[in-house]
C-alpha positions in Angstrom: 0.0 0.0 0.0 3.3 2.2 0.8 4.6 1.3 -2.3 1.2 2.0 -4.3 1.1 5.8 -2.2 4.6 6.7 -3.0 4.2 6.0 -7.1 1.4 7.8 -7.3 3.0 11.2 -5.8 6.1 10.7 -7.6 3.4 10.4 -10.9 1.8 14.0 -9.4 5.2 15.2 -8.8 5.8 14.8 -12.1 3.2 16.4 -13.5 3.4 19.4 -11.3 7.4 19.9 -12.4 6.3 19.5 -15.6 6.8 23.4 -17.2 7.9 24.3 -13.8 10.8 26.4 -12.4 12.2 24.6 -10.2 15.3 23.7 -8.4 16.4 21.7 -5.8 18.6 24.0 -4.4 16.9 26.5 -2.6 19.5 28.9 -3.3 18.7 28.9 -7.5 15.0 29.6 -6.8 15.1 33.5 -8.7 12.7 35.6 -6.9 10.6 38.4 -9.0 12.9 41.8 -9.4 11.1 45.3 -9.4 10.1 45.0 -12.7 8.6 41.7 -13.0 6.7 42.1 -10.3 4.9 45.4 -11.7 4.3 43.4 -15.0 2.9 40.5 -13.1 0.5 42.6 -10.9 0.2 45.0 -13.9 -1.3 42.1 -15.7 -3.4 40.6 -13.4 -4.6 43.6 -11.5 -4.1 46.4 -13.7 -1.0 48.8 -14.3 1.1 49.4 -11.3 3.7 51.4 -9.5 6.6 50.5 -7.8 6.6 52.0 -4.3 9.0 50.0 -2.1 10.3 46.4 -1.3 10.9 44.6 2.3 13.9 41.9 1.3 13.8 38.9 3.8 16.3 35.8 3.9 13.6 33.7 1.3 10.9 35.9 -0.3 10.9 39.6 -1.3 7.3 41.8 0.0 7.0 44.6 -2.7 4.3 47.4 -2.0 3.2 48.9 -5.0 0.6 51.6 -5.9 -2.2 50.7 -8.2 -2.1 53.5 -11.2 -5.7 54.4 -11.9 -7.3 54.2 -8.3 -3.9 55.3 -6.1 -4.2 52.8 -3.5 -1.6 50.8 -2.4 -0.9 46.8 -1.8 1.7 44.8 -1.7 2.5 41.4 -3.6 5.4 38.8 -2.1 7.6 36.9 -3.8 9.0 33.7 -2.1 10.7 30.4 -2.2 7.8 27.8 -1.6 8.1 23.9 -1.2 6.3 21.8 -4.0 3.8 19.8 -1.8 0.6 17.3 -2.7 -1.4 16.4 -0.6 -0.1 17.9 2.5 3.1 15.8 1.1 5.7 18.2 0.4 8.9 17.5 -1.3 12.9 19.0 -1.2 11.6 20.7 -4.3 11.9 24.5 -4.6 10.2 27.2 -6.8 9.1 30.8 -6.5 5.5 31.5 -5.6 3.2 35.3 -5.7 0.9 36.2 -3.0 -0.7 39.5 -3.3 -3.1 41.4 -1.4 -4.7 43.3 -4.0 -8.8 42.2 -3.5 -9.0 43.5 -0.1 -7.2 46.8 -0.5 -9.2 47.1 -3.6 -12.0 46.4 -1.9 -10.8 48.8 1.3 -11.2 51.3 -1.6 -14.1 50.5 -3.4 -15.7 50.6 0.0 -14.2 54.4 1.3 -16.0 55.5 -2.4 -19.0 54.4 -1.6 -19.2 55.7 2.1 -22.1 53.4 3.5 -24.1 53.8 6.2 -24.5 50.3 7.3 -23.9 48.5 10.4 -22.6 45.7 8.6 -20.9 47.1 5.6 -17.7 46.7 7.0 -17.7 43.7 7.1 -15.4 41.5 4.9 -17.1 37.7 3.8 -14.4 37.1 1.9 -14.7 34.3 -0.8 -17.0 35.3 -3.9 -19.0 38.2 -1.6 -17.3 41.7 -1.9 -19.2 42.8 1.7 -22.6 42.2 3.5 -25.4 44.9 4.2 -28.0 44.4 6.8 -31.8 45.5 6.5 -34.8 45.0 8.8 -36.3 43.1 6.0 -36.3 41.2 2.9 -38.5 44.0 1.2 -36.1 46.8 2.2 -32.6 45.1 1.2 -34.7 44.7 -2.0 -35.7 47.9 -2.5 -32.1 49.2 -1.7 -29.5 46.9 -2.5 -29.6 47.4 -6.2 -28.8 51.1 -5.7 -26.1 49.8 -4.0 -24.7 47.4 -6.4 -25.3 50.4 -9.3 -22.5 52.2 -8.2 -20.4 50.0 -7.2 -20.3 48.8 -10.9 -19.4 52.5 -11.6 -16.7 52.7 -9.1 -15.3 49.2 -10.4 -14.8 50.3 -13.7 -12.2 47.3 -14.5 -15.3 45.2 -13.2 -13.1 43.3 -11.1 -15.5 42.0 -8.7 -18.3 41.4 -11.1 -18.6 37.8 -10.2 -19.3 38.7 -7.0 -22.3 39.0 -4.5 -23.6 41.3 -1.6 -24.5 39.0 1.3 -27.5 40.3 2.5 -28.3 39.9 6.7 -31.4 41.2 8.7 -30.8 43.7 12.0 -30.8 40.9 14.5 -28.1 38.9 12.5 -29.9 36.6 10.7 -28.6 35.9 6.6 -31.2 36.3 4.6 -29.9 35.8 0.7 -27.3 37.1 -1.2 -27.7 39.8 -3.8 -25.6 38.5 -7.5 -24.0 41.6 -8.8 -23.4 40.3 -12.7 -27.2 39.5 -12.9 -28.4 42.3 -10.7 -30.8 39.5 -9.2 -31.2 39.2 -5.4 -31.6 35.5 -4.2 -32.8 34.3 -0.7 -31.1 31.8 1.1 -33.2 28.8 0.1 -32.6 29.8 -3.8 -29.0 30.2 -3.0 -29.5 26.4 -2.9 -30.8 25.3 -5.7 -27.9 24.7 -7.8 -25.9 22.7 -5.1 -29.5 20.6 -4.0 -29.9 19.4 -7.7 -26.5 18.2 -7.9 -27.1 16.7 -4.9 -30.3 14.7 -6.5 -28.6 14.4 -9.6 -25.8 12.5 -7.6 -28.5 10.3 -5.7 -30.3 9.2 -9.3 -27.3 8.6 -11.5 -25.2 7.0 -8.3 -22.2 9.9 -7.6 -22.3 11.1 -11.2 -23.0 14.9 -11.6 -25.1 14.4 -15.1 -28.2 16.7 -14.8 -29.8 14.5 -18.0 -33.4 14.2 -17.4 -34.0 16.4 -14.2 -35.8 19.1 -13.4 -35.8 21.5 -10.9 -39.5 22.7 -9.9 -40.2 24.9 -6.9 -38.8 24.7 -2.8 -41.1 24.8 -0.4 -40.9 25.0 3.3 -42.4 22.5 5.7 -42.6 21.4 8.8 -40.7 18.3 10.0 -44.1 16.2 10.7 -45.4 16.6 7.6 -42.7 15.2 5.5 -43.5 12.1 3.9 -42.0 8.7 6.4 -39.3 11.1 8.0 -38.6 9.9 11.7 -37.1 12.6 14.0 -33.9 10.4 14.6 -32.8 10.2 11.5 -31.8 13.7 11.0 -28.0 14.5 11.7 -29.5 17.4 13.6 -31.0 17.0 16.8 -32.0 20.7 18.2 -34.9 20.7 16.0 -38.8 19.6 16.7 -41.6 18.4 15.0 -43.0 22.0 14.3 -40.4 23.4 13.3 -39.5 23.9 9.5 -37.3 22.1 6.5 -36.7 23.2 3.1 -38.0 20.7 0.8 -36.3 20.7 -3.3 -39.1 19.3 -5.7 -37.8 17.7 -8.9 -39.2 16.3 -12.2 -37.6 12.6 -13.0 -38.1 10.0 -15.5 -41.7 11.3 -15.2 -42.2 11.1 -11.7 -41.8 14.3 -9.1 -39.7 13.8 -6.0 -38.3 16.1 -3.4 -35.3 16.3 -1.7 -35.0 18.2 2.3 -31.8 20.2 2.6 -31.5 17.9 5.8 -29.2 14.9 6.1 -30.0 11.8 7.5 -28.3 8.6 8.7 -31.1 5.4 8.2 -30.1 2.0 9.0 -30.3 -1.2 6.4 -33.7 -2.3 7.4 -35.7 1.1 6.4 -34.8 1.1 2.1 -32.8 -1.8 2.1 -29.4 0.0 1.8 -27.3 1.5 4.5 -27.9 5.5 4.6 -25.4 7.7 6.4 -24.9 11.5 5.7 -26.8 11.9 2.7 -30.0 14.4 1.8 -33.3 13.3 2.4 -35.4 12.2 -0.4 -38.4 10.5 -1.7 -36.8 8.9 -4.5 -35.8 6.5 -1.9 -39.5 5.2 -1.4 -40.2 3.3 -4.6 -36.2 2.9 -6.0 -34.8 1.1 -3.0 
């Protein structure tokens, strides 16, 4: 088995040296000079100053000045190991960290001087910030005004994949708002995507192929009214019968099932096969 494990990383260390610029001696490893490391954040980021550099023994922190927008951040350039799978090897080569996004963000957020208890807040991830609201209705009637000119202060449209996490003013997330699409989604829709994959993988056995599925409506219910459900199956046990699930409805081969955004852990006996840590759903009942 030793044996088996150490072929297989030399295979992936292979094909991670593979176009790399690596050494073995640490000492070869060429960190990035002043001007490569404006034409790397330069190309990434968008054109760049050179400001100043920090040199340590292995890595070199430049901070440099972003040209359009004047901010500053800085980008590192350092010796780093090649590892897989927490497996690292006595292979050297030089690695980039920058930390453009948040000081980019630091700025984006000065231009648009919010008044929000939870604007400064970073998420991190794919949300630029969150904003809080004492309803659904308000963040909707809001949030867009928001997200308007934040597209006009991003002009480079940097963080146009991102989303505006939405929260009410006790704390509670409520959705997330999708800048690109200018759509706002609550936090069951927010689901969709990752709870039909999640069928998908339960019909086709593992396999991600969406083929013949449809995704109909959610709807939320209360744990005693979903169909055979028995309180100790669900992985979570601070919930009652009255209080509520989300429930995914699907069209299959035909048929409609539903899936709970719950997981569940259902001995041999119930669908004759063993059920641990998997979603909830009726396709179990008749295709056991």
């Amino acid at each position: 088995m030793k044996k088996k494990i150490l072929v297989l990383f030399m295979l992936s260390l292979i094909t991670v040296l593979w176009g790399c610029s690596c050494s073995s001696d640490k000492e070869k490893v060429k960190l990035k000079s002043e001007e490569g490391i404006v034409k790397y954040a330069s190309n990434i980021y968008g054109k760049a100053n050179y400001v100043s550099k920090e040199t340590r023994e292995n890595s070199i922190k430049y901070t440099l000045e972003d040209k359009e927008y004047k901010f500053k951040y800085t980008c590192t350039s350092y010796k780093a190991n090649v590892c897989i799978d927490a497996t690292c090897s006595n292979i050297y080569y030089e690695e980039t960290d920058c930390d453009f996004d948040e000081n980019y963000r630091g700025y984006i957020m000065d231009r648009l001087n919010l008044d929000n208890e939870y604007s400064n807040i970073y998420i991190g991830g794919s949300r630029i910030f969150a904003l809080s609201y004492s309803s659904e209705e308000e963040a909707l009637q809001n949030v867009n005004k928001v997200a308007k000119e934040l597209k006009k202060i991003d002009g480079r449209n940097y963080f146009k994949d991102y989303g505006i996490s939405i929260y009410d003013n006790n704390g509670q997330y409520l959705g997330v708002y999708d800048i690109k699409s200018d759509k706002y989604l609550n936090k069951y829709e927010e689901q969709v995507s990752s709870m039909t994959a999640s069928f998908a993988a339960e019909v086709n056995r593992n396999s991600s192929d969406l083929t013949g599925i449809k995704y109909l409506y959610y709807k939320r219910v209360k744990y005693k009214d979903v169909e055979k459900l028995q309180m100790e199956w669900l992985y979570k046990k601070d919930v009652t019968e009255d209080d509520y699930t989300t429930a995914y409805y699907f069209k299959y081969n035909g048929e409609e099932y539903f899936m709970l955004d719950d997981k569940v852990f259902i001995d041999y006996s119930v669908f004759n096969r063993y059920i641990s840590d998997e979603y909830y759903t009726s396709y179990w009942f008749e295709n056991n």
